[in-house]
C-alpha positions, 0 to 999 in steps of 0.5 A: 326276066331270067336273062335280067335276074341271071344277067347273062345269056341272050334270047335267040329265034329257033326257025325249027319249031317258031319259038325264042330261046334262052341261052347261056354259053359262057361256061363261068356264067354257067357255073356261076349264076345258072347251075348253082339255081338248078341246086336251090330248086331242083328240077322235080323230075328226071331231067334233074339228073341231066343237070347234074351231069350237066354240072360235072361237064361245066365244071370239068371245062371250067378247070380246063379238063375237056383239053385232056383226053381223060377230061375229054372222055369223061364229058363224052361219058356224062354226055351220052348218059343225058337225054336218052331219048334225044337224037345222036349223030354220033355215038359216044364209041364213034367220038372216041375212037375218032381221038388219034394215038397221041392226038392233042386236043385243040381248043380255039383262040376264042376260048383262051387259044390253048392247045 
C-alpha cells in the first residue's frame, strides 16, 4: 500500500531475518515523495532526528554535493550521528582519512557518470 500511495520504491526478501522490505533508493523519489511524509507526520520518537539528518544527506546529493569532499564530509558527519546503537564497519575517521590529497571523487555511470 506505501509502495502505491508513494508510487515508487519496491518490496524485496531479506534472507537475514525472514522479512519483506520496502525500499526507496532513487534519491529524487526520496526527496520528492518519502521524506516530505516523515515532515507532515513526524515520527514521535528519537528516530525522527535520523530522518532529519536523513533528509540533509538526500538533499546534499540531490544537489550533487556528495561528488565534493566538503559535501562528501558533511554526509559522513550526518551518517555517523544516525543510529548510535547500529553496527559500523567503519568509523567515519576511518572514511575520511581513506580520501587521498587531491583525490577526486567518482560517481558511477549509472548515477549520471560525473566525475
Amino acid at each position: 500500500m506505501i509502495q502505491e500511495m508513494w508510487g515508487c520504491g519496491f518490496i524485496r526478501p531479506d534472507r537475514s531475518d525472514k522479512t519483506v522490505k520496502f525500499e526507496v533508493r532513487n534519491v529524487g523519489d526520496l526527496v520528492a515523495k518519502v521524506l516530505p511524509h516523515f515532515q507532515q507526520f513526524p515520527l514521535v520518537s528519537s528516530k525522527q532526528n535520523d530522518v532529519d539528518r536523513f533528509t540533509r544527506v538526500c538533499q546534499i546529493v540531490e544537489a550533487g554535493g556528495h561528488l565534493e569532499l566538503k559535501g562528501l564530509k558533511e554526509i559522513v558527519g550526518l551518517a555517523v550521528d544516525m543510529n548510535p546503537s547500529g553496527k559500523r564497519k567503519y568509523s567515519g575517521n576511518e572514511i575520511l582519512n581513506s580520501l587521498r590529497s587531491g583525490e577526486r571523487i567518482v560517481c558511477a555511470t549509472g548515477n549520471r557518470g560525473i566525475t
